[in-house]
Structures are given as structure tokens and as C-alpha cells.
C-alpha positions in Angstrom: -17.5 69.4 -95.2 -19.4 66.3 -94.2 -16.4 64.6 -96.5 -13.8 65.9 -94.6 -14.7 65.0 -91.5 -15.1 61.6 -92.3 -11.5 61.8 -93.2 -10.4 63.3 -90.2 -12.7 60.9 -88.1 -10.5 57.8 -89.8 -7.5 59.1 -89.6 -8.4 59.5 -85.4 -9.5 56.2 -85.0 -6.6 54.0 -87.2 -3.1 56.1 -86.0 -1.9 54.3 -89.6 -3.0 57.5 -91.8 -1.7 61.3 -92.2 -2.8 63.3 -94.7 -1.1 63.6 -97.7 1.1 61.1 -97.0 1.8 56.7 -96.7 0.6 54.8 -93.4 2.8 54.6 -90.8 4.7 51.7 -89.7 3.2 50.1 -86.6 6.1 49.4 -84.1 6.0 45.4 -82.6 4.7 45.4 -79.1 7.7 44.1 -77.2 6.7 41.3 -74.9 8.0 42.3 -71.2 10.2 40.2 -69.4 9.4 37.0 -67.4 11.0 36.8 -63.6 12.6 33.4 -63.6 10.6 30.9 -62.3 12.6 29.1 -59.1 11.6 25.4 -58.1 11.6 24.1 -54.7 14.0 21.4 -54.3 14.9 21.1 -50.5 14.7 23.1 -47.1 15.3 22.8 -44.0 16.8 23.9 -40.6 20.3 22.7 -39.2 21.6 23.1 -35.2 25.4 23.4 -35.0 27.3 22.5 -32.5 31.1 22.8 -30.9 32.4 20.2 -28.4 28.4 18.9 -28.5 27.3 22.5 -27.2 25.0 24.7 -29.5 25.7 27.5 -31.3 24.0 28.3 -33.8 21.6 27.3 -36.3 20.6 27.8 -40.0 17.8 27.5 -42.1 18.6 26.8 -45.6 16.4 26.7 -48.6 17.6 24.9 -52.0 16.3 26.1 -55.4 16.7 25.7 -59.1 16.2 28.5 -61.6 16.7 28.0 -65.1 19.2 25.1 -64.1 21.1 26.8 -62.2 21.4 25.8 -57.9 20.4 29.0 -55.7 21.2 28.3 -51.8 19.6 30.6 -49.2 20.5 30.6 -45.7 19.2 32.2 -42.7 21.4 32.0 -39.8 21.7 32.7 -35.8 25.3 32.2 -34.3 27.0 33.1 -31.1 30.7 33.2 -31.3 33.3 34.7 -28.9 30.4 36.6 -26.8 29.2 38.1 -29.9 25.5 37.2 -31.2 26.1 37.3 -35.4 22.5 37.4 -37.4 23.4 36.2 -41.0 20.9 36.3 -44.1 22.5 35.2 -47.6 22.4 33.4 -51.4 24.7 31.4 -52.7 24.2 30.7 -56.6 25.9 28.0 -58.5 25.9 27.6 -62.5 24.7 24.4 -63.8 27.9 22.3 -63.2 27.9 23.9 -59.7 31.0 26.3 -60.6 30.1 29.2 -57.7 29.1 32.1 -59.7 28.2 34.5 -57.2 26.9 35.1 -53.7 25.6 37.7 -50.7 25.5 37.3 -47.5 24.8 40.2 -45.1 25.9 39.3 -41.5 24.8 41.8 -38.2 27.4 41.5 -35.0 26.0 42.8 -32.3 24.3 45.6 -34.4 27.5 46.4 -36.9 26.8 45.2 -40.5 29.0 43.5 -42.6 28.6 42.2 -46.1 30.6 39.9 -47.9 29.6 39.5 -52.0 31.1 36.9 -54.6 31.0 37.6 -58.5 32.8 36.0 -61.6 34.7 38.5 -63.6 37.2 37.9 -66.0 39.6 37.8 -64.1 37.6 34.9 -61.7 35.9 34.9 -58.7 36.3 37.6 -56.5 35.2 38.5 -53.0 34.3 42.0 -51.3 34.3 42.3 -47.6 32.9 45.9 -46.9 31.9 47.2 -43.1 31.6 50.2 -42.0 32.2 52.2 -45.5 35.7 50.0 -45.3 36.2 47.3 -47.6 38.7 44.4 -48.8 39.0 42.4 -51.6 40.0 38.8 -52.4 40.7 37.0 -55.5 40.8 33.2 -56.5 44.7 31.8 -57.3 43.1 29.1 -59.0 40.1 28.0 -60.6 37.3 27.1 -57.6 35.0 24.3 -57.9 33.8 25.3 -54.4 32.8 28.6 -52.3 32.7 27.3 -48.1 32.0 30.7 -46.3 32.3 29.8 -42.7 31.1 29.1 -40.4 27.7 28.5 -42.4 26.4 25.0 -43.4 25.1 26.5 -47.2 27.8 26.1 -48.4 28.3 22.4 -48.4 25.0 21.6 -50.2 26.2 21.4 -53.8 29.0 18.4 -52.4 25.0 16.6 -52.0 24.8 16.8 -55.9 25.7 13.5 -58.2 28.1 15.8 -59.9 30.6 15.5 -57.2 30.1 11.7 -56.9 33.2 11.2 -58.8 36.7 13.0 -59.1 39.6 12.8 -56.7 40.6 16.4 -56.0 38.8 19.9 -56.4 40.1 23.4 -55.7 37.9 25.5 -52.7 37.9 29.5 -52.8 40.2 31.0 -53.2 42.6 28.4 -54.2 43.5 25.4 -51.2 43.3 21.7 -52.6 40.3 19.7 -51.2 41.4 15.9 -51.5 38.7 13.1 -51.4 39.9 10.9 -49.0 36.7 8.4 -49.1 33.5 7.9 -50.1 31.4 5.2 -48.2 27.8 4.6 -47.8 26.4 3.6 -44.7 24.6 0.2 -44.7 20.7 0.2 -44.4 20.8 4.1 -44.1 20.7 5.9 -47.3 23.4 8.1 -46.2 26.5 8.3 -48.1 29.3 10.4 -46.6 31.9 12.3 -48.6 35.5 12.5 -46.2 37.7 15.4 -47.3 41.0 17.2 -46.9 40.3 20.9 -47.3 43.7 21.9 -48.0 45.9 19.7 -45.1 44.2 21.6 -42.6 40.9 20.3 -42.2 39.1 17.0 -42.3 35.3 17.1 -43.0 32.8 15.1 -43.0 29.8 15.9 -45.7 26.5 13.5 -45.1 23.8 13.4 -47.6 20.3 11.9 -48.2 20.1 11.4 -52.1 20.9 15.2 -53.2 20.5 16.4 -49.8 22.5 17.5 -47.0 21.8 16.2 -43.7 24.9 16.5 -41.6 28.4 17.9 -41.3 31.6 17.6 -38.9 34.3 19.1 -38.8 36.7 17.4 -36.0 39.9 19.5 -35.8 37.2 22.1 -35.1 34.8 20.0 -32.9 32.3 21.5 -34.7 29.1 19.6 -36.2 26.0 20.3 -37.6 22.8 18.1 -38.4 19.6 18.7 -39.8 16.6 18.3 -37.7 15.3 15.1 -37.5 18.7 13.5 -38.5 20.7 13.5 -35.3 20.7 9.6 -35.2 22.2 10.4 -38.7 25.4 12.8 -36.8 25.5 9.9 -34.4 26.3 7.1 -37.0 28.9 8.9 -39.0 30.4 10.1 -36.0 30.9 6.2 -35.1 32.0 5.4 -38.7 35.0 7.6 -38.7 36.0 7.9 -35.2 39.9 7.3 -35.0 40.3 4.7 -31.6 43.2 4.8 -29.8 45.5 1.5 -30.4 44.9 -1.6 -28.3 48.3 -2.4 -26.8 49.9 -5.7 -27.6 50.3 -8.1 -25.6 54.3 -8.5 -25.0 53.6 -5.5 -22.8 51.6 -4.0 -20.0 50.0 -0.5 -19.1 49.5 0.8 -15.4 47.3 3.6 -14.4 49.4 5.5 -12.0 49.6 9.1 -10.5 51.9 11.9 -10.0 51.7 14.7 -7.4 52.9 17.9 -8.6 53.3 20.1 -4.8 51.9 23.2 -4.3 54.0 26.4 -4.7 53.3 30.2 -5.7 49.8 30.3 -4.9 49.1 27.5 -7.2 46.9 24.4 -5.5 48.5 20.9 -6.2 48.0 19.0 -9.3 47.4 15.0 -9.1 48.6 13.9 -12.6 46.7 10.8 -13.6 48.9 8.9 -15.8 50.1 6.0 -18.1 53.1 3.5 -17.3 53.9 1.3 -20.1 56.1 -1.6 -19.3 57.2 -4.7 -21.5 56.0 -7.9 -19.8 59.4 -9.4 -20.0 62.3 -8.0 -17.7 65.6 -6.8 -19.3 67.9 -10.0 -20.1 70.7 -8.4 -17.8 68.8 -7.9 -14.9 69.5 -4.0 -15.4 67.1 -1.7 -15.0 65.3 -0.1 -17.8 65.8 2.9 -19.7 62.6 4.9 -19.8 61.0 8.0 -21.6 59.0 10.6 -20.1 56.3 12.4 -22.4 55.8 16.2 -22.8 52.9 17.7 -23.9 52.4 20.9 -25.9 50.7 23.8 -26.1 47.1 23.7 -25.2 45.5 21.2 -22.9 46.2 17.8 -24.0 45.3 14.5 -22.7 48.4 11.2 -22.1 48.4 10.9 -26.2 48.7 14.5 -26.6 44.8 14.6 -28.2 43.2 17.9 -27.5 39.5 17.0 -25.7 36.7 17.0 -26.9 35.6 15.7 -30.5 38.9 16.8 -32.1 40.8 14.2 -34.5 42.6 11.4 -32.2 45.7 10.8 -33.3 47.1 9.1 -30.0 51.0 9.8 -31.0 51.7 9.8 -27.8 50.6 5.8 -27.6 51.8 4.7 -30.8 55.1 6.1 -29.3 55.1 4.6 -25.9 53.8 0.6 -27.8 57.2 1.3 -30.5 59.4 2.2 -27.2 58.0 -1.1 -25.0 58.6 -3.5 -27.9 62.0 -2.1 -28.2 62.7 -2.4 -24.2 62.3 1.1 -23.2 59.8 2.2 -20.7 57.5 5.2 -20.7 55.5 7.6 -18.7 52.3 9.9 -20.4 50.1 11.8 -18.2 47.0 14.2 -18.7 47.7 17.8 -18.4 46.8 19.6 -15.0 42.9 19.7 -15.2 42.5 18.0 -18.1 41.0 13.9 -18.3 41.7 12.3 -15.0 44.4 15.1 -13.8 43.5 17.4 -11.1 44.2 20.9 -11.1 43.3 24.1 -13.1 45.0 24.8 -16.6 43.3 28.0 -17.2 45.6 29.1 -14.1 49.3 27.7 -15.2 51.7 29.4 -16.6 55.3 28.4 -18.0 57.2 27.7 -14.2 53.6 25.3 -13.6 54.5 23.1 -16.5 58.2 22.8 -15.6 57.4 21.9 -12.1 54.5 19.1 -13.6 57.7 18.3 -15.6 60.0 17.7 -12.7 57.3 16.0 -10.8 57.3 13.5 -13.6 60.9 12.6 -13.3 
């Protein structure tokens, strides 16, 4: 008896022995699995801005994990009367190919979420709110995922992997042309200028690998990192388009118009341009003469929307071609716009034909 349980009290302890039979095989302990470790590699907190007026901001955190780029963002906006509350994570492989993303967006208490993922058929977007959803799919390979209107989104442009190459494809498949890259003496800021797909000029500033400032003039919108609004302020300067000085064969007045009052609608005092060659016609005849139009939208004499928008000044260019070739020509600000008097929220089609005819 006292042999037994010996037996029995060795078999208990060691698991490894049955009676009657071999040990059994002790299974390997499977180690569990690490979380990936993420290092710090930049954050910080952006304002942004339309026509100079905020509205929004966005704190953005930059990580690596296992070489890849992860992007947080935490953002505030207020667009159209609506107050939008925006948390999100962008993550980039190591070449900074987008690989996925989430970003979870609250307007005025109605969630939305918009997720990116790489499949084999490539990237792919899902828009889902309120149990409704939508999908969209890349046309062509995308070296670059933008989701506006958040700043995130331009931090991998920051990385020395896009310090070279003349063209790259943004989700889900527009053209985004390099148009210059110029450092800005005695700064440390170099500035990447693009053409996102013929529609859009932007402006990407960065500090070694990180962002500091964006604009985006057709949009007046910009954004800068605090601490680096004297940063905004210089590139601003660097690539502001100035009108054209006008030669000197010819001259400009500043005269003005009166468009009368009729309908209900107050009088307008046009404030406007008169550009004359300095030289009278050879025949002593009077001078032919143009008179400008502006589009849709309030416009300025060069047909420039105000505020921070691209200045193109066609308008001028125009008028200095016509004078050197004899002609006359006449460019005013719209009704309430620049120097004009007036209201343009107020006019309608019959107010812009009688500006027009006052013009004449």
C-alpha cells in the first residue's frame, strides 16, 4: 500500500505519467502577443482659417509603429451654421501608400463615419450615417488620402520620401502636379506648391518632417500650427500672385460710375479703372474702347474674387494688351464689392444690366 501511494503521489505532482502507459508530451507554452509599440514623433495643434476668419482647429498627433506612419487628429469645425466634432486615424505603410483610416465626425449631434481599407481591389472608402451607407473606390493607384477639410492629412507630404517626383495620384484618382519646391531663406521652411487635379493650388509648409502650415487660396482657406503664424505670413508673401504694374506708354485713372436708383434698389457708385494709351490716336479720331463685364459672384475691376483667393487679374492683363494696341478700356468693382458702393447680396439679374448700362 505504502508503494502505491507513492506512485500515485508522483504521478499527481509530474502530469508526465499515467499508469500503464509512456509520458505524455508536454505542449510549448505559447508566448502571448506583444501590442505594438508606437513612438512619438510629432504633435501639435493647428487654427484654420477662411478669408483670415477662424474656423476650426485640430490637434494632430504623429506616430510610428513598426515603421509604419499613424496620424491622429482631433478636430472642432464650424461650417455652414453647423458645429462638426471630428476624432480620426490615418495609417500609412512604410513608403506612405495610405493603407487605411477612421474618422468618426458628429454634426450637430448626427454621427457620421467615414473608414478607408486596402483590398484587392484597392483602396476603398465607406461613408455610413444613419444605418445608410456609400461606397467609393480608387480609379487609380493613390499615393495620397486628403479627407477634407482636415489638416492630417497633409503630414506625410512633410516626409523626405516626397522630396522628389513630379506627379502623384490623390484618392480616389485626380493628378496632383508638383509645381515647385522652394525653401525659404534663413527659415527652415521648405514649401511644397501643388496642383491637386487642376482645381486646386496648395501650399504644404514643413519644418524638417513636420507640418507647420497649409493654404489653400482658391478656397481662402489656411491653416498654421501654433507658434508658426509668422511661418503662414512668409509663404503667404512668397507666392502671392501681384497684379501687373502697367507700362509706361499708357495711363490708368480712377474714376466712378453712378448706377441710379430704381425698384427699391439704393444707388450703386461704381469705383472704377480707365485705361488710356499716353499717346492720342494719329488721326485725331476718337478711340475705340472696351467695357469689362464681370461674372458670376462678386468680383473686383480684374474679375479676382476677394479675399485670399488666387489673383489672376485677367481683367488687367486685358485692358494693358488693349492700350498698347490703341483701344481704350473701362473695369469696375462689382456693386458692394472693393471701392463700389452698394449691396450685392441684394441684386439680381435686371441690377447687373442696369450697372451694365451705366457703364456705357
Amino acid at each position: 500500500m505504502k508503494r502505491i501511494s507513492l506512485l500515485s503521489l508522483a504521478v499527481a505532482l509530474s502530469g508526465t505519467v499515467a499508469c500503464g502507459g509512456d509520458p505524455e508530451p508536454v505542449a510549448p507554452k505559447v508566448p502571448e502577443k506583444q501590442a505594438p509599440v508606437r513612438t512619438m514623433v510629432d504633435e501639435g495643434d493647428f487654427v484654420v482659417t477662411r478669408d483670415r476668419s477662424p474656423f476650426g482647429n485640430e490637434h494632430v498627433k504623429v506616430e510610428r509603429e513598426d515603421g509604419a506612419l499613424v496620424v491622429s487628429l482631433s478636430a472642432k469645425h464650424e461650417m455652414a451654421g453647423s458645429k462638426l466634432s471630428s476624432t480620426g486615424e490615418l495609417r500609412y505603410a512604410k513608403d506612405l501608400r495610405p493603407e487605411s483610416s477612421t474618422i468618426d465626425i458628429d454634426i450637430a449631434g448626427k454621427k457620421t463615419s467615414a473608414t478607408l481599407e486596402r483590398t484587392k481591389e484597392g483602396l476603398v472608402v465607406k461613408a455610413s450615417q444613419d444605418g445608410a451607407g456609400d461606397t467609393l473606390k480608387e480609379t487609380k493607384p493613390s499615393a495620397l488620402y486628403i479627407p477634407s477639410p482636415f489638416i492630417a492629412g497633409f503630414v506625410p507630404l512633410c516626409d523626405k520620401l516626397f522630396e522628389t517626383g513630379e506627379s502623384y495620384v490623390e484618392f480616389p484618382g485626380s493628378e496632383v502636379k508638383v509645381l515647385l519646391r522652394k525653401s525659404l531663406v534663413g527659415s527652415g521652411i521648405r514649401v511644397l506648391v501643388l496642383d491637386r487635379g487642376g482645381m486646386q493650388r496648395t501650399e504644404v509648409a514643413c519644418k524638417g518632417d513636420k507640418l507647420v502650415a497649409v493654404r489653400i487660396p482658391a478656397q481662402s482657406v489656411e491653416a498654421a500650427r501654433t507658434g508658426e503664424e509668422k511661418t503662414l505670413d512668409a509663404v503667404r508673401d512668397a507666392f502671392a500672385r501681384k497684379k501687373p504694374e502697367l507700362p509706361a506708354t499708357l495711363t490708368e485713372e480712377q474714376v466712378s460710375v453712378v448706377s441710379p436708383k430704381k425698384d427699391g434698389e439704393d444707388e450703386a457708385k461704381l469705383a472704377c479703372s480707365l485705361v488710356l494709351p499716353k499717346e492720342p490716336a494719329k488721326d485725331g479720331k476718337a478711340l475705340p474702347a472696351v467695357v469689362f463685364v464681370t461674372g458670376s459672384g462678386p468680383q473686383d475691376r480684374d474679375e479676382d474674387t476677394m479675399g485670399d483667393a488666387l489673383t489672376f487679374a485677367l481683367f488687367k492683363h486685358l485692358a494693358i494688351r488693349l492700350g498698347e494696341a490703341g483701344i481704350a478700356s473701362l473695369r469696375c468693382d462689382d456693386r458692394g464689392v472693393g471701392e463700389s458702393s452698394g449691396d450685392f447680396k441684394k441684386a439680381i439679374l435686371p441690377t447687373f444690366a442696369r450697372d451694365t448700362k451705366a457703364k456705357l
